[in-house]
N, C-alpha and C positions, 0 to 999 in steps of 0.2 A: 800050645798056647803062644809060643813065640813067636809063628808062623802068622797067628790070626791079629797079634799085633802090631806087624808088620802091615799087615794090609787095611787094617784101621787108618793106620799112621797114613798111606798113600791116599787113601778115599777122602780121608779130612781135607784136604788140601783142595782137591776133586772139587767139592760139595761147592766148596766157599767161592770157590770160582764161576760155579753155576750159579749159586746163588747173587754174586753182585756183581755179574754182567749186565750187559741192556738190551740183549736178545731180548726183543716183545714177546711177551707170552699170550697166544691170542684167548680171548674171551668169548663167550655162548653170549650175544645179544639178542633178548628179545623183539620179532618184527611183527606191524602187523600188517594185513592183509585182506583187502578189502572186494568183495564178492557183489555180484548187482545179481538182486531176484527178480525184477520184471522184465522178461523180455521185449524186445522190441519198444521201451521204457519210453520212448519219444513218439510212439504211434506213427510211426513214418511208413507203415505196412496193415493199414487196417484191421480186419479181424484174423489178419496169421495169426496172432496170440491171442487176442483180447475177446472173449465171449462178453456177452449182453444179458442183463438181467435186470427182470422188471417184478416189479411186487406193488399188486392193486395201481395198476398204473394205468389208464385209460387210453395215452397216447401210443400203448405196446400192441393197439386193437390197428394201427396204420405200421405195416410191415414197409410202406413205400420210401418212407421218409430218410434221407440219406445219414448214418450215424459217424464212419467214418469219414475224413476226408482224402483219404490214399486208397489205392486199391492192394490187398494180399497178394495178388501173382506175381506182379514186376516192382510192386512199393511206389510206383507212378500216380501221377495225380488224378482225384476222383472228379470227371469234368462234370457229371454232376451234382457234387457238391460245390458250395461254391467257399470260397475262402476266410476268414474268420481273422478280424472282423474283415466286410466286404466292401471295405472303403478303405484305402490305404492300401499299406505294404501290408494284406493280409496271408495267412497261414495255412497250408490245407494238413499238415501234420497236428491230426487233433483224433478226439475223437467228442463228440455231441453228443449229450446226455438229455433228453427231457421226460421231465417228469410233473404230469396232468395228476390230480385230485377223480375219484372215481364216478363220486356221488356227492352233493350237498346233504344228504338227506340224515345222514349220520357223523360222526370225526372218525377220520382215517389218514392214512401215512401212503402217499406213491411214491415210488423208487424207478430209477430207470439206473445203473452201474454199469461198467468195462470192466471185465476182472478178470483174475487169471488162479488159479487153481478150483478147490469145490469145499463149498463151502461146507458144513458139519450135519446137510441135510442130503449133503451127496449131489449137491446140483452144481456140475462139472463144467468148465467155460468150453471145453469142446464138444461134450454128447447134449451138454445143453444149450448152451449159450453162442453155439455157433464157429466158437473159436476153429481155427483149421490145425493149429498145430498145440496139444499140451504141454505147460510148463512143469516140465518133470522133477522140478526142485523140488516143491511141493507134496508133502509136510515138512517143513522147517521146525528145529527148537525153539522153543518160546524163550530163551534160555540166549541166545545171542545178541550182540551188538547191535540195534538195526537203527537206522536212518534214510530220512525220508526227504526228498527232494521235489519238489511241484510244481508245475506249471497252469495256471486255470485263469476263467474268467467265467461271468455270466452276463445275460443278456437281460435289458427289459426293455418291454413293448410290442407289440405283434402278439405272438402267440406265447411271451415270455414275460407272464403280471397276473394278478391278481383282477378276476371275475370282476367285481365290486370293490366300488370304491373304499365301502366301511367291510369288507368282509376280514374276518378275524382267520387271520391264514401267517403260515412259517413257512422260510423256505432257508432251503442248507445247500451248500454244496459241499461235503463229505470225503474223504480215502476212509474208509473201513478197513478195519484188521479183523480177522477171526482168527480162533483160535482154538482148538479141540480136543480135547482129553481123551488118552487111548486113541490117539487116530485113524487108526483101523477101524473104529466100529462108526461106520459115518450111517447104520441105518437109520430110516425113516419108519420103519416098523412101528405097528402099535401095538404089537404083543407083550405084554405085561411080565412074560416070563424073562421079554432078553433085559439085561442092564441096563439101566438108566447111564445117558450119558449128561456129561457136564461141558460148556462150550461157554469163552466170551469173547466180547467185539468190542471194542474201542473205537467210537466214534471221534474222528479227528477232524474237528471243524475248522472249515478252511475259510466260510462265509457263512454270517449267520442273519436272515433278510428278512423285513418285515414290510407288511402291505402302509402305503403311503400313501391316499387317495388315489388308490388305485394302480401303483408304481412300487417296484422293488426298491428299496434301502437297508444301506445295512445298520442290524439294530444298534442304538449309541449307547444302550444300558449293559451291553457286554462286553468283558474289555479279554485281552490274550491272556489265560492262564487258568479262567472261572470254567466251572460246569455251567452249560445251558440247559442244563435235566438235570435230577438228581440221580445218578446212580444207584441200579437196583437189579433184584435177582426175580424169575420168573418160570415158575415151572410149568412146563406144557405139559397138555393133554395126556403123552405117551410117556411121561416119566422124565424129558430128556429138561436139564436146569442150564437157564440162559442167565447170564451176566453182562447188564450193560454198563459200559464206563463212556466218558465222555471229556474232552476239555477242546477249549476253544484255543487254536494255534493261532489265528490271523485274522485282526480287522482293517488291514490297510486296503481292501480291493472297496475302495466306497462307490466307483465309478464304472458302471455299466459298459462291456464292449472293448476292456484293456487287460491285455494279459500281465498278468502278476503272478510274480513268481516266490516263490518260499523258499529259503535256504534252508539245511540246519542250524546252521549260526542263528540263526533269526528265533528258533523257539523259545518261548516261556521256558520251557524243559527241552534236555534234551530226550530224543522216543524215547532208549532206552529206561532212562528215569519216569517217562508218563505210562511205561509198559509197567514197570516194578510197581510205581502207585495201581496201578489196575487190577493185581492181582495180590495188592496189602487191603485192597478197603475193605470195610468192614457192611457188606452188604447184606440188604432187609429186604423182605420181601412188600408186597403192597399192603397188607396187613399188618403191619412194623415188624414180624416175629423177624429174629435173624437166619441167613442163610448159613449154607455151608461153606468154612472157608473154602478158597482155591491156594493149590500150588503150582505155583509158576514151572518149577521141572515137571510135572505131568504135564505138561498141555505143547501142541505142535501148531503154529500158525499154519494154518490149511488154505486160506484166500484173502485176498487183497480186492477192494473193493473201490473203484472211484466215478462219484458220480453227484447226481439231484436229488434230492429229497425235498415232497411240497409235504406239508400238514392243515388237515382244515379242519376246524370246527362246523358246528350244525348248521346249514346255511348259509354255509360257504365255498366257493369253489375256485382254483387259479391252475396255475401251471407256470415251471421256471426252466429255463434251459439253462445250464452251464455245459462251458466246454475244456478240455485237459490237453494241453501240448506235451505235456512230461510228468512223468509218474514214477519215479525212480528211487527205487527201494534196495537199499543193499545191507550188509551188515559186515561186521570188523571182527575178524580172527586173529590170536595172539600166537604166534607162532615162535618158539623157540628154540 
């Protein structure tokens, strides 16, 4: 006992001294760390990364028409493309989306996109879309950080307006997000035996355009932060349930032929916050019944989508080019 008192007594002393020195005692600070998902995000190399995809698009029937304005082998300039815009100190680091109306004869939706992974129908920006090299990130958590950074413009006149002057016609210029549940099962299958898959897309409206006696404008009755759809659930044919979300990031592009650019600082929301609303609402089918909710940890963002979107009513027909200098999507890990 008198031994262990003894060395109480020397330790006490020890303690106190360690205790109220001012040796720093260092700390575990949290960092974070920020990752870019699109490759070649500036288009400075044509289709190396970026596949093409068109949906009921009439002008995807002319393979001729130059989309890129770089070429993939050396990233040099494509001489026949020509610069954007082509007056001025124009740009050939882009990539030109156009998207034609199919038919007047019925309403339909044409697409023309740059995108980079595959979308939840298994349509892949390299086996399909032309891309030369896979962006191998791809499937991402739906579950991270992301933000989104743009560079666009669209054209009107020439081959980029509205048919008629009174034709009742939309035009968008879009980044699409998908997003897929269970990742893995990207079939297209219509066998009824395999699982129904669930999948949604957030349309991020960048420009929302309306026919003006025959002229794109953008429309003054939307402003940054509303839906220009109502958000809704849609089950296909083969079982697989689609979810569309939507909000309008940006009305300042009023001016045809000027590249305009989007910060994040700039949104209504930040992604992050219009991703969580996307997969909180409270989605109906076209029938009003309600859908099935979604959880945001099942689902893997699978493709990024940037592009034209026309819409036409019955007896209506146009076509709108926009074009994308930067497309850059990254997201933010906390590391500690």
């Amino acid at each position: 006992m008198q031994s262990r008192q003894i060395d109480y007594t020397i330790c006490l002393p020890l303690l106190l001294v360690v205790l109220s020195s001012d040796i720093p005692i260092p700390l575990a600070l949290a960092t974070e760390t920020r990752s870019t998902v699109t490759f070649d995000p500036g288009f400075g190399c044509g289709n190396k990364y970026w596949g093409i995809k068109n949906y009921q698009n009439k002008i995807s029937e002319n393979a001729s028409l130059p989309i890129f304005g770089r070429l993939p082998g050396d990233c040099t300039d494509n001489t026949e493309a020509p610069s954007i815009p082509e007056s001025g100190e124009g740009i050939r680091s882009y990539a030109k989306l156009h998207a034609e109306t199919a038919s007047p004869s019925n309403q339909s939706i044409a697409w023309q996109a740059a995108f980079q992974g595959a979308d939840p129908w298994g349509f892949n920006a390299t086996n399909d879309g032309q891309a030369l090299t896979n962006n191998n990130l791809f499937p991402l958590s739906a579950q991270l950080n992301y933000s989104l950074d743009v560079s666009y413009l669209w054209l009107d006149g020439g081959n980029s307006r509205p048919h008629g002057t009174h034709d009742n016609l939309k035009g968008n210029i879009l980044v699409d997000l998908w997003f897929a549940e269970n990742h893995n099962n990207y079939s297209s299958s219509n066998d009824p035996s395999q699982p129904s898959s669930s999948m949604l897309v957030i349309d991020l409206a960048l420009a929302n355009l309306e026919n003006v006696d025959g002229r794109w404008r953008q429309d003054p009755y939307l402003w940054e932060g509303v839906q220009y759809y109502k958000p809704f659930a849609q089950r296909e044919d083969n079982g697989q349930l689609v979810y569309y979300y939507n909000i309008v990031l940006d009305i300042d592009a009023k001016n045809p032929g000027v590249w305009h650019q989007l910060l994040p600082t700039q949104y209504p929301k930040s992604l992050d916050q219009i991703i969580y609303d996307a997969f909180s609402y409270n989605y109906t089918f076209n029938d009003g019944t309600h859908a099935p909710s979604v959880d945001r940890q099942n689902f893997n963002l699978v493709d990024i989508e940037a592009g034209a979107e026309v819409w036409n009513d019955i007896e209506a027909s146009g076509e709108l080019t926009a074009s994308f200098s930067g497309c850059y999507l990254t997201y933010t890990q906390t590391d500690s």
